[in-house]
N, C-alpha and C positions, 0 to 999 in steps of 0.2 A: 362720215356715215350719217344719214339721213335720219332723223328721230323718228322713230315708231308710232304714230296715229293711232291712239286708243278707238276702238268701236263708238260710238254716242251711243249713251241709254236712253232710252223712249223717255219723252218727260213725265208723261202717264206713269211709269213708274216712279220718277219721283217724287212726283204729288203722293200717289197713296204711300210711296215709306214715311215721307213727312206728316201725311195721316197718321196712319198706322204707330209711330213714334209720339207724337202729341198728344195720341187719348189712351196710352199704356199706361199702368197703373204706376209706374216708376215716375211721369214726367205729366200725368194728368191734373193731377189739382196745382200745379205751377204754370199752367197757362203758358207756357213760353210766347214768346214771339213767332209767328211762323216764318220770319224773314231767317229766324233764324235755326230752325230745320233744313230751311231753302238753300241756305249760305252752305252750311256744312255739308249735306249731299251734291252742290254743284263742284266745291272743293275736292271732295273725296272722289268725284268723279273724272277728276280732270289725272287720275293718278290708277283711277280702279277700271275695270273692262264689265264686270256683272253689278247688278243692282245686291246681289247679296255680300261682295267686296265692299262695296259702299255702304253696306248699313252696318257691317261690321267696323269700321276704320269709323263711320261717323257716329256709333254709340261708343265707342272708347272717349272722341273728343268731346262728343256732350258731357258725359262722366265727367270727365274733368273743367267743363266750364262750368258747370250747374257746382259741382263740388260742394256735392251730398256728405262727404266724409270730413266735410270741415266743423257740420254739426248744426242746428239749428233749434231756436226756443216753438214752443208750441204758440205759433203764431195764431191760430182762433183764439184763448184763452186771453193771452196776451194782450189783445187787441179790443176784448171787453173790459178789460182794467184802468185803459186810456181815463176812460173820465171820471172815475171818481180820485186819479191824481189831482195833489193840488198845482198850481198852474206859476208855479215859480221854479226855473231849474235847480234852484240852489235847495230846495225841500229836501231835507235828507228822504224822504219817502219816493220821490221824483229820483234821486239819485241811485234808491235800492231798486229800481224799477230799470233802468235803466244798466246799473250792474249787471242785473240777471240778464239781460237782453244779451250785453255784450260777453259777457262769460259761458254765455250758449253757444258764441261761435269761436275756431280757434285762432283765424286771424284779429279779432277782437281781446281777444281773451290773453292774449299775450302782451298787449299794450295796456292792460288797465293797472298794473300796478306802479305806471312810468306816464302815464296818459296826461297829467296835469304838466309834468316838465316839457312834453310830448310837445303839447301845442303853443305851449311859450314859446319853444325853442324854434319851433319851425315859422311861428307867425314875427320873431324877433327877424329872420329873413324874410319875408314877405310882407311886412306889416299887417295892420289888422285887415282883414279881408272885407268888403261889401259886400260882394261876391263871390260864392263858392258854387266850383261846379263838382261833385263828390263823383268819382265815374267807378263802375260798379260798386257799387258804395258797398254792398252786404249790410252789416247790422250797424258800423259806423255814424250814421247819424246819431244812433243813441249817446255817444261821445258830448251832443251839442253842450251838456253841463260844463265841463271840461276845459271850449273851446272859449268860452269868454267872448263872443262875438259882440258888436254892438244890435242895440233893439232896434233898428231898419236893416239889416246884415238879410240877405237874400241864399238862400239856402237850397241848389238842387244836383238832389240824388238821383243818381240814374242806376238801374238795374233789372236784370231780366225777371227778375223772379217777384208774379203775381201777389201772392200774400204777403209777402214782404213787403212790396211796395203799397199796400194797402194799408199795414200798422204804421207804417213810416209816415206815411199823410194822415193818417189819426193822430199820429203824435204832434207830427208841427202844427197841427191846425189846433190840437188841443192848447199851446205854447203860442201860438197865435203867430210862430214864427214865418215868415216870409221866404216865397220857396215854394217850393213843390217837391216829392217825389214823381219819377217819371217811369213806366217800364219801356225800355230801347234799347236795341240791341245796339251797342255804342259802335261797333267796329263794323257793321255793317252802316248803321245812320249815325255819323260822330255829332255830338249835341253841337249847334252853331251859335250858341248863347255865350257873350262875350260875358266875361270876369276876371275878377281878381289874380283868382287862384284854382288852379285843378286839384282834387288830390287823388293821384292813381294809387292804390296802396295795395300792394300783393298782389298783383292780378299781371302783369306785365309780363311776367316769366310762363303766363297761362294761354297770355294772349301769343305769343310765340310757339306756342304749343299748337293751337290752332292755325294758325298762317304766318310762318319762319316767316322774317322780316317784317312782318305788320307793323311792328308798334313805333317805326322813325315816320315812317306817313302819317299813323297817328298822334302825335306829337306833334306835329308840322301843322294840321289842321287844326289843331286847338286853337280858340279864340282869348289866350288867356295872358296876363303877365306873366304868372310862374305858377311852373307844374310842380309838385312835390312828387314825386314817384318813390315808392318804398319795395322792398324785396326782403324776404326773408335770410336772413343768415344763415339759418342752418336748416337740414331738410326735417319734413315730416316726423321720420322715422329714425332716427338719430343722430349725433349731436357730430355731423359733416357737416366743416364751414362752406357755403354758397356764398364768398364774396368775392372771389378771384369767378366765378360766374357770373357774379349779379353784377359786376363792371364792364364782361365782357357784354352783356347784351345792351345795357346801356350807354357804353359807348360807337356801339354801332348804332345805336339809334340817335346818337350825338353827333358825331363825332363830324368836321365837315360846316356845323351849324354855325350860325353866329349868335352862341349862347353861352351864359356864364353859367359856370356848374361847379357847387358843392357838395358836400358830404355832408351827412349828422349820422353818427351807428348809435345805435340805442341796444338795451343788451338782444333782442329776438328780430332786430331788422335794422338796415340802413337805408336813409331817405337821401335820395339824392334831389338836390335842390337846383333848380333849371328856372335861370330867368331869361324869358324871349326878348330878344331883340325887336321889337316890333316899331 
């Protein structure tokens, strides 16, 4: 039986939902990417027959890429503070600064009381990094105390969301660290900047959300030795193990490769450790 040929939507239509969606008072002062309004009504189109199909199916997935409900610090305020910190991360003042940051959001917020074993353990597999490529990083850069990196270690965050990515280059540049914050929609434009180390943390299970099987292509184009990708164990809403999930998606994005893969489970997530064969 012959597959069914959806209508085409005028594209005029979906420029102005992509308008229309960008300066709403939900998604306006985060700037998004327009590539990526564009992405997800091309996506949702390729599935829906009316432009109002499509902007239904495509504000459910922004919701959850943007994931407004994970929480966020009041990033104007925050972002005037930067410089009268002192300029060592080890300042315990530097450090309480950077608590707050991360305990404003809850995939951060979950690692801070593990966060120092966290990045021993992980850079004990990867050695210490030059290069980090952080891909939707969220608030994780604030971690950098933490990470014990050496003073030329290159540092970049990629992430869609505007003010964010604005206190995040106040911050390194106040630490003088090396690096950039970047805002890019990763999975539409995958960073081409070789390193070290990736680190996907939580987002992987989102990105599947978005476009079922994305994330083995994404993995393939990284320019990196080892990926650390992490996934939550248990969901949001309570305390349901996701690790008989969080293997099965990971191993389809595997599985076939010529790459070595380990485990680390920490008590709120397991990091699955991927070194390329390159």
């Amino acid at each position: 039986m012959a597959k069914k040929t959806l209508p085409s939507i005028d594209p005029a239509e979906k420029d102005a939902l992509a308008d229309r969606l960008a300066d709403s008072r939900k998604y306006r002062q985060l700037n998004l990417p327009r590539e990526t309004f564009l992405d997800l009504i091309e996506k949702a189109a390729q599935t829906r027959s009316s432009i109002k199909d499509v902007d239904e199916v495509m504000r459910r997935k922004l919701h959850n890429l943007v994931a407004p409900y994970l929480g966020d610090p009041h990033y104007e305020q925050m972002h005037k503070t930067i410089p009268a910190l002192p300029v060592s991360y080890d300042d315990p003042a530097v450090r309480q600064f950077c608590l707050t940051a991360l305990n404003s959001h809850s995939s951060t917020r979950e690692r801070i009381p593990i966060q120092e074993e966290f990045y021993r353990r992980i850079f004990l597999f990867t050695g210490t990094p030059a290069v980090i490529l952080d891909l939707a990083c969220g608030l994780n850069p604030f971690a950098l105390p933490w990470m014990h990196l050496t003073p030329t270690a290159r540092y970049l965050a990629y992430d869609l969301h505007e003010p964010r990515i604005e206190m995040i280059n106040a911050f390194l540049n106040h630490f003088g660290q090396g690096g950039a914050a970047i805002q890019q929609d990763i999975l539409v434009d995958p960073p081409q900047t070789p390193a070290d180390v990736a680190f996907f943390f939580k987002e992987a299970h989102r990105f599947e959300q978005r476009e079922s099987g994305c994330v083995r292509a994404f993995l393939e184009n990284l320019p990196v030795k080892f990926i650390l990708l992490s996934l939550p164990t248990e969901t949001l809403t309570g305390p349901r193990s996701m690790l008989d999930q969080d293997r099965r998606l990971v191993d389809a994005a595997c599985t076939g490769q010529p790459w070595d893969l380990e485990e680390m489970i920490f008590p709120s997530e397991i990091v699955f450790c991927i070194r390329k064969i390159v």
